[in-house]
Backbone as CSV, one residue per row, in Angstrom:
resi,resn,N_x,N_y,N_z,CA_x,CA_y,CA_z,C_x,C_y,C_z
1,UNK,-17.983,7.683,-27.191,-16.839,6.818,-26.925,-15.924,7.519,-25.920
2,UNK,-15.270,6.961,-24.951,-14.720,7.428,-23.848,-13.081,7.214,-24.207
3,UNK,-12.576,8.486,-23.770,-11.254,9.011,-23.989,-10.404,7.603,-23.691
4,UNK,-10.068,6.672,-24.583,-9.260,6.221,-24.705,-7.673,5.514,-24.244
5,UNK,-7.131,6.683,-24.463,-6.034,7.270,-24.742,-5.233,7.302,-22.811
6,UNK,-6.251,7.547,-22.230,-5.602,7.439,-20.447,-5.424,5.822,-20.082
7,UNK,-5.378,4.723,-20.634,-5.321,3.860,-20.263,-3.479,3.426,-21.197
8,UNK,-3.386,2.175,-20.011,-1.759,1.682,-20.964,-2.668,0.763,-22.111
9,UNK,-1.733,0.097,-22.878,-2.105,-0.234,-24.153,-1.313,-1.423,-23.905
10,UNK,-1.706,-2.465,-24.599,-1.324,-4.103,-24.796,-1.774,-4.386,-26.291
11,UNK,-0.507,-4.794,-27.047,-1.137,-5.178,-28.205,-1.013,-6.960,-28.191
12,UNK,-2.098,-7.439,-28.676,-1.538,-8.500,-27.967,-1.848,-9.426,-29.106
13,UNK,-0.663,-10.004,-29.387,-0.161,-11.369,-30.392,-1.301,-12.470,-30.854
14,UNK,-1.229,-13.014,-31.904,-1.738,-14.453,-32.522,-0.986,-15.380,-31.023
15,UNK,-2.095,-16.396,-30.547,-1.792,-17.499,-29.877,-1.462,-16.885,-28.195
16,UNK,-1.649,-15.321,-27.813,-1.164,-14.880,-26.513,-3.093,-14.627,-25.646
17,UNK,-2.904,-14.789,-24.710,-3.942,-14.666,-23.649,-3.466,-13.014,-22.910
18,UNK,-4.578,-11.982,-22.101,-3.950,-11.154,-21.173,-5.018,-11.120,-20.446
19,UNK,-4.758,-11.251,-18.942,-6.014,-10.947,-17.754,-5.357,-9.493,-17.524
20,UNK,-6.392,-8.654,-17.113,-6.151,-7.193,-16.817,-7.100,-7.148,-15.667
21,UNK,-6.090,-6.675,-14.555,-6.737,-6.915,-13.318,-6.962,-5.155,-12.838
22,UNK,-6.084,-4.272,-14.014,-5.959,-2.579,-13.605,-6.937,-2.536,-15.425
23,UNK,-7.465,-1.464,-15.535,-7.624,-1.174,-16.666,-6.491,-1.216,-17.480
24,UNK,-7.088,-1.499,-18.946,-5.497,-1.556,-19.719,-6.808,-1.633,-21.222
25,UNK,-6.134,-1.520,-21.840,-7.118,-0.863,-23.766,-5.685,-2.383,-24.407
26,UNK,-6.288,-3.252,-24.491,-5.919,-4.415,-24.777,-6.321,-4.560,-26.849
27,UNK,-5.159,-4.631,-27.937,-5.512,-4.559,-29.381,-5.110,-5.789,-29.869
28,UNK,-6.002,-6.340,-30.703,-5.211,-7.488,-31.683,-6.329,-7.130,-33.117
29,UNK,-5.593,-7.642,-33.807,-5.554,-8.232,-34.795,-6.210,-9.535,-35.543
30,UNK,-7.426,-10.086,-35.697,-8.101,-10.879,-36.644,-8.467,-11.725,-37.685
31,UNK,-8.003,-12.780,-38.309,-8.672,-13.238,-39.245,-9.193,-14.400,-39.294
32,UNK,-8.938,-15.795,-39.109,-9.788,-17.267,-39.015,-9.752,-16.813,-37.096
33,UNK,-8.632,-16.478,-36.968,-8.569,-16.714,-35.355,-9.550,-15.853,-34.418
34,UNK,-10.065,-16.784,-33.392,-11.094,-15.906,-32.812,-10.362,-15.376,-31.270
35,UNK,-11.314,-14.540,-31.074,-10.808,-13.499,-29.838,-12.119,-13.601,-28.826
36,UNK,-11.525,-13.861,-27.855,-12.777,-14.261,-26.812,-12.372,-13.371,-25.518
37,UNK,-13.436,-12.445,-25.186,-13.089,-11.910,-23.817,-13.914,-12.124,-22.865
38,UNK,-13.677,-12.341,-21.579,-13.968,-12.675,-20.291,-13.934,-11.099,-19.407
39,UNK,-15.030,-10.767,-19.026,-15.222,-9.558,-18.067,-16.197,-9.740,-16.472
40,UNK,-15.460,-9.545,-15.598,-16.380,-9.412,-14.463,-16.424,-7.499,-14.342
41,UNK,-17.317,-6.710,-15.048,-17.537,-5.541,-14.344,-17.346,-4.826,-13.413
42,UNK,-18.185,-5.516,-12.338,-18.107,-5.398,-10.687,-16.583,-5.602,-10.215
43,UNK,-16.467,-6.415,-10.501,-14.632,-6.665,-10.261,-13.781,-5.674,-10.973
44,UNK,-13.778,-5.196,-12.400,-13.238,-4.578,-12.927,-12.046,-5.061,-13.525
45,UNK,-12.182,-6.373,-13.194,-11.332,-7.656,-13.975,-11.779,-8.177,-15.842
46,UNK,-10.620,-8.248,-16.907,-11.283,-8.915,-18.054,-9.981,-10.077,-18.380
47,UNK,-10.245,-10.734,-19.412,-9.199,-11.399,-19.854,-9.481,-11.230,-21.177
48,UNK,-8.341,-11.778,-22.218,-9.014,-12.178,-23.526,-8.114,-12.791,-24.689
49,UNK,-8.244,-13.572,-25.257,-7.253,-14.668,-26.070,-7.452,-14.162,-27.348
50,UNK,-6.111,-14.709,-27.990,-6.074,-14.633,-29.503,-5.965,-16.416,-30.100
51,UNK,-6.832,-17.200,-30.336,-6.584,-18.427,-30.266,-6.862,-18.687,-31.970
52,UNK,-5.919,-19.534,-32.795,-5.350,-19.780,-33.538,-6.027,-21.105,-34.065
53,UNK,-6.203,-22.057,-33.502,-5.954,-23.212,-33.540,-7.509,-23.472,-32.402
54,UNK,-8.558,-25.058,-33.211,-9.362,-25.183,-32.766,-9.064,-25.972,-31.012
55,UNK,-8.381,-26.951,-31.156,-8.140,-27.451,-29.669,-6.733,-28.357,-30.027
56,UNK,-6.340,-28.576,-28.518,-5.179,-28.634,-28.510,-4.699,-30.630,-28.417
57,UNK,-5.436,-31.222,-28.641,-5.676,-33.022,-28.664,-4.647,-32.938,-29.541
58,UNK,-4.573,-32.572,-30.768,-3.532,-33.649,-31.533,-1.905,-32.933,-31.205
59,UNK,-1.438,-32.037,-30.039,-0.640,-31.557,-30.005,-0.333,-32.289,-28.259
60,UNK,-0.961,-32.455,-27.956,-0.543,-33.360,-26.358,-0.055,-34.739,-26.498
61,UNK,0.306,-35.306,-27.356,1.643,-35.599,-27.292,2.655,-35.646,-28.089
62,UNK,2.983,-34.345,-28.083,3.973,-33.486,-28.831,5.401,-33.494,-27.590
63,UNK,6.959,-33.440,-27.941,7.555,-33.748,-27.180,7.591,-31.974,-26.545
64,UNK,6.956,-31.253,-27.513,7.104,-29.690,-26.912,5.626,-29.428,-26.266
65,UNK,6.393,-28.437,-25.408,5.403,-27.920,-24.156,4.238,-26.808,-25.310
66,UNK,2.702,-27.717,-25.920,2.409,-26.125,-26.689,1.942,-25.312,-25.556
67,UNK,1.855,-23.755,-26.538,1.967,-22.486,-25.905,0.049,-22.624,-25.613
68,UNK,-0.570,-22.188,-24.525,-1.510,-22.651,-23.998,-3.073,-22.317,-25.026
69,UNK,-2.394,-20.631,-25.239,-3.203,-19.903,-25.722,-3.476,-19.852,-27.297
70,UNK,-2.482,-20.825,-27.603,-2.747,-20.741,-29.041,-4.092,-21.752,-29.950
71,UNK,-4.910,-22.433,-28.817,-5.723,-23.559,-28.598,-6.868,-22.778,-28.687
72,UNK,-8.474,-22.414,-28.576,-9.318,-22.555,-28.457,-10.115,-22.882,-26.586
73,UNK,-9.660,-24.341,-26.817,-10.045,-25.055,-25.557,-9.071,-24.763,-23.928
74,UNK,-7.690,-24.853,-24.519,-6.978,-24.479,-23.209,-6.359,-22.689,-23.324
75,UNK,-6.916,-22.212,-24.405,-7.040,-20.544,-24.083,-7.842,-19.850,-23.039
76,UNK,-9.243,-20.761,-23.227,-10.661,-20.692,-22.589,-10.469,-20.936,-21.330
77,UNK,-9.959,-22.111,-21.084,-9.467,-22.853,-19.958,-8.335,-22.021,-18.724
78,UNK,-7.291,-21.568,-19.456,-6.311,-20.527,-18.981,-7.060,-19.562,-17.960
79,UNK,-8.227,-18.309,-19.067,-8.481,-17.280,-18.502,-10.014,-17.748,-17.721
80,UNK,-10.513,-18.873,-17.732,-11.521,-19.204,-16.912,-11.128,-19.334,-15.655
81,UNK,-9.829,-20.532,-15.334,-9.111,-20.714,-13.966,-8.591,-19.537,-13.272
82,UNK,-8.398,-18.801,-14.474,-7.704,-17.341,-13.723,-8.818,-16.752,-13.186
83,UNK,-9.582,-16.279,-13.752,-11.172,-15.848,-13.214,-11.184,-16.862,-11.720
84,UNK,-11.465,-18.119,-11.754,-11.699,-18.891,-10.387,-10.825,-18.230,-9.327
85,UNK,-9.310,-18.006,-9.966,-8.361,-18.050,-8.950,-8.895,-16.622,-8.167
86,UNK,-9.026,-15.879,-8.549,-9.432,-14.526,-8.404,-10.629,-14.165,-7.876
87,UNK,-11.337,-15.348,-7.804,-12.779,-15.573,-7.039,-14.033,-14.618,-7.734
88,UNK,-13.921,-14.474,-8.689,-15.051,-14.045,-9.594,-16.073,-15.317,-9.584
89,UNK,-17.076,-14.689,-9.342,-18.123,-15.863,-9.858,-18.258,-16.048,-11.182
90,UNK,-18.933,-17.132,-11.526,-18.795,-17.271,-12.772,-20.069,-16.953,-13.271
91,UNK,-21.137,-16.518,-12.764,-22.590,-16.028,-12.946,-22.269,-14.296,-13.248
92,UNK,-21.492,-14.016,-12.736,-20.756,-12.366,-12.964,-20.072,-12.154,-14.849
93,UNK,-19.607,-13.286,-15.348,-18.517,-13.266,-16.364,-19.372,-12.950,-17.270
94,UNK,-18.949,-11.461,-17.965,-19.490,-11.030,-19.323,-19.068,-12.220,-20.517
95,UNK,-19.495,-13.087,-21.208,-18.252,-13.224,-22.321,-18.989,-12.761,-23.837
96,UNK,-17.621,-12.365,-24.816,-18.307,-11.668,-25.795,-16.828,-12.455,-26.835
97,UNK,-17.349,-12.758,-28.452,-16.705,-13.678,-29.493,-16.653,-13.004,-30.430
98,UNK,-15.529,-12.874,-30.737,-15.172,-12.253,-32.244,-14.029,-13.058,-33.175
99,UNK,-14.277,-12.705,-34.567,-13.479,-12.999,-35.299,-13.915,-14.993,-35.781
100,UNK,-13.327,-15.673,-36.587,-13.648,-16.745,-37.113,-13.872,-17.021,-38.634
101,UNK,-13.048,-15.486,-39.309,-13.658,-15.292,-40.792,-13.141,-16.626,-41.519
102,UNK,-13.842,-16.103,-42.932,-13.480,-17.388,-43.553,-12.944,-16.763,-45.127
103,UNK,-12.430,-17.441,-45.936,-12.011,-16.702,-47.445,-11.515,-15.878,-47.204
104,UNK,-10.549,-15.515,-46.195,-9.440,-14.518,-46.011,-8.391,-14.762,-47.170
105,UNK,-8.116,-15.364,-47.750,-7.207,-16.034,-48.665,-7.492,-15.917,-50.357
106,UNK,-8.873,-15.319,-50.513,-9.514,-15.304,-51.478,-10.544,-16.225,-52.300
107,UNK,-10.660,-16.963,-50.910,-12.137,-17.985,-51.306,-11.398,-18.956,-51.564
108,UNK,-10.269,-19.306,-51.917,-9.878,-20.345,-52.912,-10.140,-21.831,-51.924
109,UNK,-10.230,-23.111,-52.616,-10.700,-24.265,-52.066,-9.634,-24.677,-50.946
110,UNK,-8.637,-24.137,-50.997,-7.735,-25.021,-49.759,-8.270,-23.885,-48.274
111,UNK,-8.437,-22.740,-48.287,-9.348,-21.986,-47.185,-10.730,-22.937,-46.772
112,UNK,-11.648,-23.070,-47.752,-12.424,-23.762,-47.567,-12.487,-25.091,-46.926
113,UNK,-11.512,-26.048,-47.324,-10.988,-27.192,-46.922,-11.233,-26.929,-45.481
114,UNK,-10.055,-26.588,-45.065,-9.678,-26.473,-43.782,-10.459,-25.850,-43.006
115,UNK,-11.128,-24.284,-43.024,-12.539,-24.098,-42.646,-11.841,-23.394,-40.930
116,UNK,-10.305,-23.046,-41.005,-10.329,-22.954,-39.569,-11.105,-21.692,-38.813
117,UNK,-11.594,-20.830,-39.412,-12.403,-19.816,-38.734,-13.700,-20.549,-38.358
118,UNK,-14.118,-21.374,-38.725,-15.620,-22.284,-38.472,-15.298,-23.507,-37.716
119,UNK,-13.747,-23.528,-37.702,-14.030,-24.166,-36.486,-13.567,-23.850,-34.892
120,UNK,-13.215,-22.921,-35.015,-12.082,-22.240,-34.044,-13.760,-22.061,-33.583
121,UNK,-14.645,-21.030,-34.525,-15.859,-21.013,-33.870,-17.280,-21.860,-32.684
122,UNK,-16.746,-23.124,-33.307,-17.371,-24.392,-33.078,-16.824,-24.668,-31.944
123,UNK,-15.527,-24.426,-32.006,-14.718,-24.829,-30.652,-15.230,-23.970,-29.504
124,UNK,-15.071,-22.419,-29.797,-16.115,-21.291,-28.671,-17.013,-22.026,-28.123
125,UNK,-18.024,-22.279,-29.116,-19.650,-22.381,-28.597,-19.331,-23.590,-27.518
126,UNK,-18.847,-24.500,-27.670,-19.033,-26.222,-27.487,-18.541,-26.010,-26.197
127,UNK,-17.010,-24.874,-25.748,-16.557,-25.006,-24.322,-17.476,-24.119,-23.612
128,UNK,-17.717,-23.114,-24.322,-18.800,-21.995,-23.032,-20.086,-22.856,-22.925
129,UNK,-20.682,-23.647,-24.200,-21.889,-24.653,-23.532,-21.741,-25.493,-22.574
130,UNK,-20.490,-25.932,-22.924,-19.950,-27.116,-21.325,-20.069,-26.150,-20.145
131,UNK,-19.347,-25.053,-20.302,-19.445,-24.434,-18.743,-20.252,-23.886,-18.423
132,UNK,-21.615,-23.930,-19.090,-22.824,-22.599,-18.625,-22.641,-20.994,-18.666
133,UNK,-21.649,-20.747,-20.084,-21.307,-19.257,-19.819,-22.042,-19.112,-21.663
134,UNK,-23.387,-17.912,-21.216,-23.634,-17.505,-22.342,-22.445,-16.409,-23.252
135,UNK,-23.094,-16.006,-24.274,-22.337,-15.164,-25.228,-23.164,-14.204,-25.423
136,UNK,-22.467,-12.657,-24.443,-23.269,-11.486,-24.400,-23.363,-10.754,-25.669
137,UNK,-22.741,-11.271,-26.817,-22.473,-10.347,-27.559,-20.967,-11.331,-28.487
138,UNK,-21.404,-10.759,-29.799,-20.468,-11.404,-31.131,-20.242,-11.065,-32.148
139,UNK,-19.497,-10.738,-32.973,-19.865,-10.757,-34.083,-17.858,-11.382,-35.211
140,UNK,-18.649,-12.791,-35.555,-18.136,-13.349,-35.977,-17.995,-14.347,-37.399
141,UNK,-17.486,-14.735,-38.153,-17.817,-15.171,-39.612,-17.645,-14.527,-40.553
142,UNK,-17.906,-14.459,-41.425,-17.860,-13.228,-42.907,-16.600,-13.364,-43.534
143,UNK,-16.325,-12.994,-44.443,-14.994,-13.209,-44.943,-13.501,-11.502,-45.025
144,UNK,-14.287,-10.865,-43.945,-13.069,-9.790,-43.578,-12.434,-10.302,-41.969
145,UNK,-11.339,-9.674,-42.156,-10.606,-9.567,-40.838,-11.006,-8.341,-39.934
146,UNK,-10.808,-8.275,-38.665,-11.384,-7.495,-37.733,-10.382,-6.966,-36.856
147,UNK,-9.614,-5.777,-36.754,-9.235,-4.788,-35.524,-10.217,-4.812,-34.478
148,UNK,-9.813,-5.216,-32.926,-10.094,-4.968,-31.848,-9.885,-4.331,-30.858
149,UNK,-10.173,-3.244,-30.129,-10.025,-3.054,-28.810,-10.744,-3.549,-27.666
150,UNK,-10.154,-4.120,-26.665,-10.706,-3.945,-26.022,-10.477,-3.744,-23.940
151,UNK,-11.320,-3.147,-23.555,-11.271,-2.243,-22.420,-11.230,-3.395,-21.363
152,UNK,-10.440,-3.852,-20.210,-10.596,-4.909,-19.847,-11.390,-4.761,-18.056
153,UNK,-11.384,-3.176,-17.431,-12.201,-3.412,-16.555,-13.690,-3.277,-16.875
154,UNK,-14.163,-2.764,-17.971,-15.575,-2.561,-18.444,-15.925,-3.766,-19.042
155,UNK,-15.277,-3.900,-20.072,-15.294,-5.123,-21.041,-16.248,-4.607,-22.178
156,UNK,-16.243,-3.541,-22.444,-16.425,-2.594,-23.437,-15.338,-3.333,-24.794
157,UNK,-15.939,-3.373,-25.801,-15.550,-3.960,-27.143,-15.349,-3.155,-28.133
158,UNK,-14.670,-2.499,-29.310,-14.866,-1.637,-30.384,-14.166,-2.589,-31.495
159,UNK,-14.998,-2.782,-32.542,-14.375,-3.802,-33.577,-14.537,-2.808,-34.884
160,UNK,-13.427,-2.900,-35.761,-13.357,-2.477,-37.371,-12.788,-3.378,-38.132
161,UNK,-14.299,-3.422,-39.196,-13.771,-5.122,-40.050,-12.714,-3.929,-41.000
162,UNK,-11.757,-5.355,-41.796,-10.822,-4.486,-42.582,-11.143,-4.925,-44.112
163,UNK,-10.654,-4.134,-44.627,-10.366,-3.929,-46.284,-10.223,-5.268,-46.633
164,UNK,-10.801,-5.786,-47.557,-10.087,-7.554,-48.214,-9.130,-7.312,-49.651
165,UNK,-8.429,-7.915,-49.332,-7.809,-7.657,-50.015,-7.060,-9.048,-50.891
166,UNK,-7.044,-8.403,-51.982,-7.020,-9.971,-53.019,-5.817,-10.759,-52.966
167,UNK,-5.925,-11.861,-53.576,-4.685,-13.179,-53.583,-4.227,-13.601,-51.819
168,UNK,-3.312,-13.798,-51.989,-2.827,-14.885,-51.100,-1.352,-14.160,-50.396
């Protein structure tokens, strides 16, 4: 594992997006919500979302502006255009999926109900199938939460599932 520690650090929020156009050791935090990163290598460009929420339809017409990244679909959307703007091809874009657990809560039936780690997941697959961008790499589902780093000109990943811990 490569020294770390020389890069700046971004910890970055439930519902926030970050493109890293300099190296930067980018951390969040895990549990239904999935984390999707975008890497061009060669470029030395990554992005990567903390998205909350499967897509953003029943919130467009809301009289408030929602926050982009807290969506699934227009998280994806955000750091894809940014990639365009930046002229990355899109045959170049690493992408790699984490997080989507489920029974974070302790199994109980209203987790289940709602199911949002399975679908936040569903939401992943369905926009990178629309755009022709495979998934280099994942690991998502299960019922722990997951610590992330990750490296945004490599697009190098390090995940630690966490402790579960009981009730609500």
């Amino acid at each position: 594992m490569q020294d770390l520690e020389q890069y700046p650090k971004v910890f970055l929020q439930t519902g926030d997006c970050f493109l890293g156009v300099r190296p930067t050791l980018v951390s969040t935090v895990l549990g239904s919500c999935v984390a999707v990163t975008m890497c061009a290598p060669a470029r030395g460009i990554g992005a990567i979302c903390h998205a909350f929420l499967p897509d953003s339809v029943s919130f467009q017409n809301s009289s408030r502006e929602p926050q982009a990244c807290r969506f699934v679909d227009t998280a994806l959307e955000n750091m894809y255009s940014s990639m365009l703007k930046l002229k990355v091809p899109t045959d170049s874009l690493v992408v790699k999926v984490f997080g989507g657990a489920s029974g974070l809560m302790g199994g109980t039936e209203r987790t289940n109900l709602y199911d949002i780690g399975g679908r936040n997941l569903r939401a992943v697959r369905q926009w990178l199938m629309v755009h022709g961008l495979p998934i280099a790499k994942s690991q998502v589902g299960g019922n722990q939460g997951r610590k992330l780093h990750f490296l945004t000109h490599t697009g190098d990943v390090w995940v630690k599932l966490l402790n579960r811990s009981g009730g609500e």
